[in-house]
N, CA, C and O atoms as a CHARMM CRD file, in Angstrom:
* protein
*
  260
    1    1 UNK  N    -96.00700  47.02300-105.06700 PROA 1      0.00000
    2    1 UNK  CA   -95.45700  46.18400-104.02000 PROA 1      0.00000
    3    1 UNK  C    -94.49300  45.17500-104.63600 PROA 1      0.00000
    4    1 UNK  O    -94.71200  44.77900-105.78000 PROA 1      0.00000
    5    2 UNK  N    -93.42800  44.72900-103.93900 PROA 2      0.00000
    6    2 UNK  CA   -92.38800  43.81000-104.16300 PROA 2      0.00000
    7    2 UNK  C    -92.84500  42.56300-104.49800 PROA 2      0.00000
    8    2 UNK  O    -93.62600  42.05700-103.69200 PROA 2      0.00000
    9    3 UNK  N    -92.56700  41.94500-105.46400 PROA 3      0.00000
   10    3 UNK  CA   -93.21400  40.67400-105.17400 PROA 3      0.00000
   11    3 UNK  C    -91.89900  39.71800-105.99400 PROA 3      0.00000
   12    3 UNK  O    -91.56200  40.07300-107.12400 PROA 3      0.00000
   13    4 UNK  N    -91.22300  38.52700-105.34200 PROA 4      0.00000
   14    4 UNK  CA   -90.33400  37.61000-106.10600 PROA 4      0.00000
   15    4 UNK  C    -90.82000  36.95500-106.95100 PROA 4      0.00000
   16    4 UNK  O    -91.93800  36.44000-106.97300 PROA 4      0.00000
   17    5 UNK  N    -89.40800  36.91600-108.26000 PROA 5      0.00000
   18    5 UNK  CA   -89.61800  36.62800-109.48200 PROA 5      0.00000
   19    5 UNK  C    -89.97700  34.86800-109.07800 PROA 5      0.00000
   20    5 UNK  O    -90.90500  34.13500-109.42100 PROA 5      0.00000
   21    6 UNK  N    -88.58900  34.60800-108.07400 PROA 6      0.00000
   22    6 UNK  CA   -88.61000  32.90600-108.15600 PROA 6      0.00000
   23    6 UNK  C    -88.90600  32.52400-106.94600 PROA 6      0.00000
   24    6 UNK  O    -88.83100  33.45500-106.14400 PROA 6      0.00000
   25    7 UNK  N    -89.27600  31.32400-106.40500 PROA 7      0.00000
   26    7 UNK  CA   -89.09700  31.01400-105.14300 PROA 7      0.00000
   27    7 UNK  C    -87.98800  30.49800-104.58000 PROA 7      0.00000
   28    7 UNK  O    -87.06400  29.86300-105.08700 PROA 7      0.00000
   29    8 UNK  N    -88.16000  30.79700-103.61700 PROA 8      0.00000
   30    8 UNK  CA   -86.44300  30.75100-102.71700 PROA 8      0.00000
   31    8 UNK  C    -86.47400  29.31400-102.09400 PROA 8      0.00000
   32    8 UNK  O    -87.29600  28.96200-101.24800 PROA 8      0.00000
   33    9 UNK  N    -85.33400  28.41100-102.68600 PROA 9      0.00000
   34    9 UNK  CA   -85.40900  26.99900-102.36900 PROA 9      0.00000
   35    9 UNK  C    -85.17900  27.25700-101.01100 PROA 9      0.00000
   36    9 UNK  O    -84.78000  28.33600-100.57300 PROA 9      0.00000
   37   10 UNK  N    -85.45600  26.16900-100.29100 PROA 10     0.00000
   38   10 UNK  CA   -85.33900  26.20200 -98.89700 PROA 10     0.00000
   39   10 UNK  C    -84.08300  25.48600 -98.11900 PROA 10     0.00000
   40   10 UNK  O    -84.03800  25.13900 -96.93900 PROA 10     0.00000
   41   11 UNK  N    -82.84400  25.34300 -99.37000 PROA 11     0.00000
   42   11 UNK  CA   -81.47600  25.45200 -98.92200 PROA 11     0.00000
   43   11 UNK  C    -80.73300  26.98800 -98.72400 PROA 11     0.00000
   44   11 UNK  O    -79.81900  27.28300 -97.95400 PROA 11     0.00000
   45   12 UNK  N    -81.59600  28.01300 -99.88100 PROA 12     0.00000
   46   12 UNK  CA   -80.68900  28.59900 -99.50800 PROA 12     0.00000
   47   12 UNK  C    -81.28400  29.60900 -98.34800 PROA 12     0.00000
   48   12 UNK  O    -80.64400  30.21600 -97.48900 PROA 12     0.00000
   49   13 UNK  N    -83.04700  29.60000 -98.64400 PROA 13     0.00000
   50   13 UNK  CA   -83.50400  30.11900 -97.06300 PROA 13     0.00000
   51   13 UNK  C    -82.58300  29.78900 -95.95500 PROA 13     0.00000
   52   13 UNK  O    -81.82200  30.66600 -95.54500 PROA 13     0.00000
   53   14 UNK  N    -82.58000  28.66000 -95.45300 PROA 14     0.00000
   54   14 UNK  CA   -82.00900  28.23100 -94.60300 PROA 14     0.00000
   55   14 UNK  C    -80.48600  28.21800 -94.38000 PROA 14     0.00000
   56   14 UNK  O    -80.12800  27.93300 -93.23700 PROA 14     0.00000
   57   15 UNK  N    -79.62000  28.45900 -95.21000 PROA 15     0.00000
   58   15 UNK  CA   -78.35000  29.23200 -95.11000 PROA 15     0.00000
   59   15 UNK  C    -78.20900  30.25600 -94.95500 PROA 15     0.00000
   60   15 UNK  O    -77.02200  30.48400 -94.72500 PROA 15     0.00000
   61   16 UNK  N    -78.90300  31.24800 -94.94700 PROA 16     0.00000
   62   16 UNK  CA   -79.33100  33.07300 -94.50000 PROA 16     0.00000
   63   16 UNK  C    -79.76000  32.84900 -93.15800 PROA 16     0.00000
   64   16 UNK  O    -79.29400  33.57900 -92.28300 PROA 16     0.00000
   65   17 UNK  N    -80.57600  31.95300 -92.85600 PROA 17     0.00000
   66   17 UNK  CA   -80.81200  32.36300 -91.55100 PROA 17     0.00000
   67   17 UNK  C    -80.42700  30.98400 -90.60500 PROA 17     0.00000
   68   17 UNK  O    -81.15700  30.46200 -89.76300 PROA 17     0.00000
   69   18 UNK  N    -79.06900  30.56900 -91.00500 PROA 18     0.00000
   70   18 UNK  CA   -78.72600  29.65900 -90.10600 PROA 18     0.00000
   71   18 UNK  C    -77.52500  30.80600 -89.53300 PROA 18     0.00000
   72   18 UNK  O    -77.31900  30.66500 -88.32800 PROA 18     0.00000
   73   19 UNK  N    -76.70900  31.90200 -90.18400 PROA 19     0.00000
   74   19 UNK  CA   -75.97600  33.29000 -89.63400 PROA 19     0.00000
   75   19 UNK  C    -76.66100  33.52900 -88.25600 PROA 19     0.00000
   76   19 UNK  O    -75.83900  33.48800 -87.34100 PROA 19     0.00000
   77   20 UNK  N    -77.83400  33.74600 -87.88900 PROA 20     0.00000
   78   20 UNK  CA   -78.46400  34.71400 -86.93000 PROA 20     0.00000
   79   20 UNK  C    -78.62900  33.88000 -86.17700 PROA 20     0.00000
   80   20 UNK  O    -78.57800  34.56600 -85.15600 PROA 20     0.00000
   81   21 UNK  N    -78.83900  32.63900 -85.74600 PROA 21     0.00000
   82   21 UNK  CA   -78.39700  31.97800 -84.92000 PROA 21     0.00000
   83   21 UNK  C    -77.18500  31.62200 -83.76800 PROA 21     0.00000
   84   21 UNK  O    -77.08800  31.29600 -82.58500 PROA 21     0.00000
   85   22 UNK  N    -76.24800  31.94300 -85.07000 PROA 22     0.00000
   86   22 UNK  CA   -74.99900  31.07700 -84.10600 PROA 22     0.00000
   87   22 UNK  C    -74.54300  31.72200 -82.34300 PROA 22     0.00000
   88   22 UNK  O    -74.47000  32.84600 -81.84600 PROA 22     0.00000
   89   23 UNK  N    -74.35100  30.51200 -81.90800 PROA 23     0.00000
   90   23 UNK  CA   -73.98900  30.28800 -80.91000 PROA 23     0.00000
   91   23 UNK  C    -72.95800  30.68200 -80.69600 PROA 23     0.00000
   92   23 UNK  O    -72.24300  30.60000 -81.69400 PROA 23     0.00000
   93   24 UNK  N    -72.22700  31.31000 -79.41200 PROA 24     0.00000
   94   24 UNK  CA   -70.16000  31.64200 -79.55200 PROA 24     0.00000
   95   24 UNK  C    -69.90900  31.28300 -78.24800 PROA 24     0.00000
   96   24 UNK  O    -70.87200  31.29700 -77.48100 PROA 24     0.00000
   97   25 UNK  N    -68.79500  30.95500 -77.81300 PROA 25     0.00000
   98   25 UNK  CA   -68.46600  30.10800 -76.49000 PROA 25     0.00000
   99   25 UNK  C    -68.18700  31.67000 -76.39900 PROA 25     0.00000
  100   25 UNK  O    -68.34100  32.64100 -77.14000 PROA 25     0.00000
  101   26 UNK  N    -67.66300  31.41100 -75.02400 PROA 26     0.00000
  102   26 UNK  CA   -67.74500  32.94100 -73.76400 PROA 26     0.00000
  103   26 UNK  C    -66.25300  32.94000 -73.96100 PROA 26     0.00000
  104   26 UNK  O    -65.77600  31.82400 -74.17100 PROA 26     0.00000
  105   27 UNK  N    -65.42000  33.94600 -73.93800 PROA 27     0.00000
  106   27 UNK  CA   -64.12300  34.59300 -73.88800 PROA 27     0.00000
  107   27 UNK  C    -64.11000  33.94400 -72.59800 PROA 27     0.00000
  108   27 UNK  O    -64.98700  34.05700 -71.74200 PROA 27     0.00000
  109   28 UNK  N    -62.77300  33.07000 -72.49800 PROA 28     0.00000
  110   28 UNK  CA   -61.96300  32.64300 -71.16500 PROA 28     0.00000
  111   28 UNK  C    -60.85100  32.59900 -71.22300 PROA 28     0.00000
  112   28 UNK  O    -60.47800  32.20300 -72.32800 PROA 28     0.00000
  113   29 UNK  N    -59.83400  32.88700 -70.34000 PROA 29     0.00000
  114   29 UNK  CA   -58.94000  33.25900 -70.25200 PROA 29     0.00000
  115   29 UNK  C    -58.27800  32.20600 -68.92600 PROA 29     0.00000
  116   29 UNK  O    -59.15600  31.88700 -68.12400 PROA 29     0.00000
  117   30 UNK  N    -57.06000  31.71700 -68.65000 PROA 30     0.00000
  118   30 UNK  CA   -56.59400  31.20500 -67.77700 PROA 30     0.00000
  119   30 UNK  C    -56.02500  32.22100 -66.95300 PROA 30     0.00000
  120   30 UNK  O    -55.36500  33.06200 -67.56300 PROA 30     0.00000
  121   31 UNK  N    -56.14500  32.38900 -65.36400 PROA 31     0.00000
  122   31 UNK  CA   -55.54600  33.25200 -64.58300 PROA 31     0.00000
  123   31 UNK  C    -54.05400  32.77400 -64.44800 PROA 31     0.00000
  124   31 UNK  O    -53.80400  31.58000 -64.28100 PROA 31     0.00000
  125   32 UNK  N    -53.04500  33.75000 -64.52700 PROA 32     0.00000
  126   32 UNK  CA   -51.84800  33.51100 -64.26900 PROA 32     0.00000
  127   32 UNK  C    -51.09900  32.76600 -63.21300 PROA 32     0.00000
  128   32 UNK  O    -50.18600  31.94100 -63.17600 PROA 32     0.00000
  129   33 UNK  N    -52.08800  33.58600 -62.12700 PROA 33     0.00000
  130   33 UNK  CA   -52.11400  32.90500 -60.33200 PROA 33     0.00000
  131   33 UNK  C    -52.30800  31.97900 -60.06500 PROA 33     0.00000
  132   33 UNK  O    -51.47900  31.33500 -59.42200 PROA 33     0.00000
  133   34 UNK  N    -53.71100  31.37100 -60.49700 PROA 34     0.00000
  134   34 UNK  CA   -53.81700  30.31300 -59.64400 PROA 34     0.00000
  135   34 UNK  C    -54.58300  29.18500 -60.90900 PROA 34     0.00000
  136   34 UNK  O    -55.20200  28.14600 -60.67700 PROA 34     0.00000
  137   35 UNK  N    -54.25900  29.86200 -62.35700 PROA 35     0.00000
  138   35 UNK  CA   -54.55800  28.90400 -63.31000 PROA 35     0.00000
  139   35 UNK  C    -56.04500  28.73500 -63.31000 PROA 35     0.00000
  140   35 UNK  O    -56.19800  27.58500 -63.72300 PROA 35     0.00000
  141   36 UNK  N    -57.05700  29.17700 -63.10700 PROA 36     0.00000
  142   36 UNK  CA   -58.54400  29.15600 -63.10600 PROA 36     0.00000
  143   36 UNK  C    -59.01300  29.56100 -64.50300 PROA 36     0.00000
  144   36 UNK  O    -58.18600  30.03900 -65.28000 PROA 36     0.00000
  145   37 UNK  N    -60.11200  29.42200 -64.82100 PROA 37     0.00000
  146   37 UNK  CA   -60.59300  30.36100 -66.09800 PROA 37     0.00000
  147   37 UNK  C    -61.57700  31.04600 -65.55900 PROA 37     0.00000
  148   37 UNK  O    -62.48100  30.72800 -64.78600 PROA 37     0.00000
  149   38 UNK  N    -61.13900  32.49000 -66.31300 PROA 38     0.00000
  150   38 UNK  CA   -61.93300  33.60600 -65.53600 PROA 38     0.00000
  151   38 UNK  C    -62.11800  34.57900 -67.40300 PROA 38     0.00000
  152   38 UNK  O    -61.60900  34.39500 -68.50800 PROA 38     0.00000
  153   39 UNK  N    -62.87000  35.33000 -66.97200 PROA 39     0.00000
  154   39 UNK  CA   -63.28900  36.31100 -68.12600 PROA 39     0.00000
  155   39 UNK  C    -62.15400  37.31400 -68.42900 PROA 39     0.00000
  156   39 UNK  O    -61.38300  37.57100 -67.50400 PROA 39     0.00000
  157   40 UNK  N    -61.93000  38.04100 -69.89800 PROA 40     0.00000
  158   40 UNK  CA   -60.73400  38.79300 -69.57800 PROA 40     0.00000
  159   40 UNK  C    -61.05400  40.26400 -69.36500 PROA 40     0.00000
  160   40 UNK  O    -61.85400  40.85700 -70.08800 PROA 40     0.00000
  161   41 UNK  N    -60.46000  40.79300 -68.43400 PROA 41     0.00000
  162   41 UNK  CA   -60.51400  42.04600 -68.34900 PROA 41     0.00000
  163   41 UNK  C    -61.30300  42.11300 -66.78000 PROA 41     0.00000
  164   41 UNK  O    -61.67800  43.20100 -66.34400 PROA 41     0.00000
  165   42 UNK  N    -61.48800  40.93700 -66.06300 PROA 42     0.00000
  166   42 UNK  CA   -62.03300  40.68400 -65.05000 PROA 42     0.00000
  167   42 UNK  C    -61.08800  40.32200 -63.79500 PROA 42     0.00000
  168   42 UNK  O    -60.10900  39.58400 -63.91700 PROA 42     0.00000
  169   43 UNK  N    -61.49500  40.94000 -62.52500 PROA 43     0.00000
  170   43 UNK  CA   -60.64300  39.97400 -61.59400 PROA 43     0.00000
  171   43 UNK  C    -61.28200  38.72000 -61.25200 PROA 43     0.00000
  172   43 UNK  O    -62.48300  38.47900 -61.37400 PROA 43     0.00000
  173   44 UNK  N    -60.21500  37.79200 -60.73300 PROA 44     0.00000
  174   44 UNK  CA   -60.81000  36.44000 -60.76100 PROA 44     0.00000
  175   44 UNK  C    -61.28000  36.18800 -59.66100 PROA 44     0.00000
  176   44 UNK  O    -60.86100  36.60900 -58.58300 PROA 44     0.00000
  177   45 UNK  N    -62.52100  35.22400 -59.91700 PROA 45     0.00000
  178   45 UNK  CA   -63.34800  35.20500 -58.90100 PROA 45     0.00000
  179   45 UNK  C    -62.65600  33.92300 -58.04000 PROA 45     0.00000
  180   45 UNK  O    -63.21600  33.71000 -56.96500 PROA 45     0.00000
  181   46 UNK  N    -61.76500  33.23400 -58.29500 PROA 46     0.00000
  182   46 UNK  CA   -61.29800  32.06500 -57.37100 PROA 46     0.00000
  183   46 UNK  C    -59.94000  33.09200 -55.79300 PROA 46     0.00000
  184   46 UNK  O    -59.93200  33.29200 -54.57900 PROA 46     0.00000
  185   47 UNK  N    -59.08300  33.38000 -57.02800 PROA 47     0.00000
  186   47 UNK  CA   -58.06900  34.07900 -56.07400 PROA 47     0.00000
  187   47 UNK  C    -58.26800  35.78600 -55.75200 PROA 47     0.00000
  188   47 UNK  O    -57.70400  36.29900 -54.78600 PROA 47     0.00000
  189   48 UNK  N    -59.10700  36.54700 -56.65600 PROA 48     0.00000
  190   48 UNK  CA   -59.00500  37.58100 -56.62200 PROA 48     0.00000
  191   48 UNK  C    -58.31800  38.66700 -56.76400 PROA 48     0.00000
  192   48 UNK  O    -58.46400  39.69800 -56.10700 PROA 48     0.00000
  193   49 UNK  N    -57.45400  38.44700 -57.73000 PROA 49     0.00000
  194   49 UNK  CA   -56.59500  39.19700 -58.29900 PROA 49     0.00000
  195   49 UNK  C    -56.75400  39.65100 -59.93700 PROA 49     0.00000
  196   49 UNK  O    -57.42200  39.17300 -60.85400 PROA 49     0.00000
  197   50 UNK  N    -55.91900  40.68100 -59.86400 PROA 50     0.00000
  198   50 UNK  CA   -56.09600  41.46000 -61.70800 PROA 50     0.00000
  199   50 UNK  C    -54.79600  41.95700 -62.12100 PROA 50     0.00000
  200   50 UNK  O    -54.28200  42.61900 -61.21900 PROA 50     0.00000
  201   51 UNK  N    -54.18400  41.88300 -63.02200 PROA 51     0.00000
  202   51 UNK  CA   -52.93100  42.41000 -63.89500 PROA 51     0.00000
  203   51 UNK  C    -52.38200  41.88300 -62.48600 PROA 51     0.00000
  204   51 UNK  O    -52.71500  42.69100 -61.61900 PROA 51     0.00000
  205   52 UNK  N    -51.76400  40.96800 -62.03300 PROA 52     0.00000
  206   52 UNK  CA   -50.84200  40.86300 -60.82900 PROA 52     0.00000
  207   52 UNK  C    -50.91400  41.37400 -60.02200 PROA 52     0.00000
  208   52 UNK  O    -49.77200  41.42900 -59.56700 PROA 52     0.00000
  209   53 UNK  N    -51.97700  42.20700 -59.00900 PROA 53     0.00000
  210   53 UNK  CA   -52.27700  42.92800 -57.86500 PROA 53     0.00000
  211   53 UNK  C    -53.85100  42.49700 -57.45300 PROA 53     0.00000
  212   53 UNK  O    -54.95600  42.65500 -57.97100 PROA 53     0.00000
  213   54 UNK  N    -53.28100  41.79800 -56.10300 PROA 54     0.00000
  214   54 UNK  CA   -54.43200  41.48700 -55.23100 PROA 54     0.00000
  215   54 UNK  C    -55.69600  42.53600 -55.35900 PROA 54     0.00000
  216   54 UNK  O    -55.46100  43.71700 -55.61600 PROA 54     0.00000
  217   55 UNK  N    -56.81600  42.14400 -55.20400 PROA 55     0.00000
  218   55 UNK  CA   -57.86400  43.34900 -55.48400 PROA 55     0.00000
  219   55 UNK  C    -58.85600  42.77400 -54.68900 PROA 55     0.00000
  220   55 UNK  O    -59.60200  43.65400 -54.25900 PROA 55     0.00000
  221   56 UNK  N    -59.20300  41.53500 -54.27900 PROA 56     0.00000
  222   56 UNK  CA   -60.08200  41.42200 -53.32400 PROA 56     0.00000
  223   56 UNK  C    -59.72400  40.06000 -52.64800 PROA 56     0.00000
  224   56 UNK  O    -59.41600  38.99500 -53.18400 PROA 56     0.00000
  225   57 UNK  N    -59.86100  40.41300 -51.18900 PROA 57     0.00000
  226   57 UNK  CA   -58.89700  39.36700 -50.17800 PROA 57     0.00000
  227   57 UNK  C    -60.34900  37.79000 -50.24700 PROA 57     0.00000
  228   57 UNK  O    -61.30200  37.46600 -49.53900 PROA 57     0.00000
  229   58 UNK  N    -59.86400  37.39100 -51.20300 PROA 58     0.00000
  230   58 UNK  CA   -61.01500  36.09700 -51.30500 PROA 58     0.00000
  231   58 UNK  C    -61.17400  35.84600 -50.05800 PROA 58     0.00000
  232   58 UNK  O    -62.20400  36.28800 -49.54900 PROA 58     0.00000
  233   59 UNK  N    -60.13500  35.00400 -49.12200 PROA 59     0.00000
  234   59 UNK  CA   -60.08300  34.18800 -47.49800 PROA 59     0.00000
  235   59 UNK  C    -60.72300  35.14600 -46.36600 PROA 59     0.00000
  236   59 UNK  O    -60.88500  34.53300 -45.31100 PROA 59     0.00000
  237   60 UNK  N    -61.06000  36.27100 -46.33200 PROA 60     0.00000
  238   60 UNK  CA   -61.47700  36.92200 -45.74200 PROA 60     0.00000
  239   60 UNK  C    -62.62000  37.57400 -46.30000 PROA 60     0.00000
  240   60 UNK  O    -63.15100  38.39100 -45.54800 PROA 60     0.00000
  241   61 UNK  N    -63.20000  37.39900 -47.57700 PROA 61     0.00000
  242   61 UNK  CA   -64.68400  37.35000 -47.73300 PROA 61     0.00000
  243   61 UNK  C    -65.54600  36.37700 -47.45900 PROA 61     0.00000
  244   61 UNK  O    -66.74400  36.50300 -47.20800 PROA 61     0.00000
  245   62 UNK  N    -64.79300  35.21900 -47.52100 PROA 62     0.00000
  246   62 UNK  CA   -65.52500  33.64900 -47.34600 PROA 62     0.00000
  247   62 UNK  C    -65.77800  33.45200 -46.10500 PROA 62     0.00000
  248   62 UNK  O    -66.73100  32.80100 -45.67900 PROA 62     0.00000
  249   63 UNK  N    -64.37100  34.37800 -45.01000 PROA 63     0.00000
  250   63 UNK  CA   -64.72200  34.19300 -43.34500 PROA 63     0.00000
  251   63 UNK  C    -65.66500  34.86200 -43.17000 PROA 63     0.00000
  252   63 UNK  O    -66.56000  34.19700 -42.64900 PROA 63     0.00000
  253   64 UNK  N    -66.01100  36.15700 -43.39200 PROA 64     0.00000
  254   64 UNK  CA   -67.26300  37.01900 -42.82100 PROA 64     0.00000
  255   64 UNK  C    -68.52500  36.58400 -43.33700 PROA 64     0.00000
  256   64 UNK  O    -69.44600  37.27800 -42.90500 PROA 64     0.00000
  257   65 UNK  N    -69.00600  35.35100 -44.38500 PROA 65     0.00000
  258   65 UNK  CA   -70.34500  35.12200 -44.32100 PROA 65     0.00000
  259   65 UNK  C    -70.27700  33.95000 -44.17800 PROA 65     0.00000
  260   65 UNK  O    -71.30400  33.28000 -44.06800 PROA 65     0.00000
């Protein structure tokens, strides 16, 4: 069985597993249209549009509920 020669100070423990932690902010992107931040590769959920073509009529989803 494996067993270590030295013991592992607990700076550099803790620099190995401060990696598997990290945190990452979310990909945002500003919409062209109406300047919102929306995800990329997403239509936006304020105006509803994608690559410059309307894709879902926001003002008329908001009227029907």
């Amino acid at each position: 069985m494996a067993v270590p020669k030295k013991k592992v100070s607990s700076a550099r423990r803790d620099k190995r597993r401060s990696n598997n932690s990290k945190l990452e902010a979310p990909a945002l992107q500003i919409c062209p249209k109406c300047g919102e931040y929306k995800a990329p590769h997403k239509v936006c959920s304020n105006c509803g549009t994608y690559n410059g073509k309307t894709i879902i009529d926001v003002n008329k989803d908001s009227a029907d509920a």
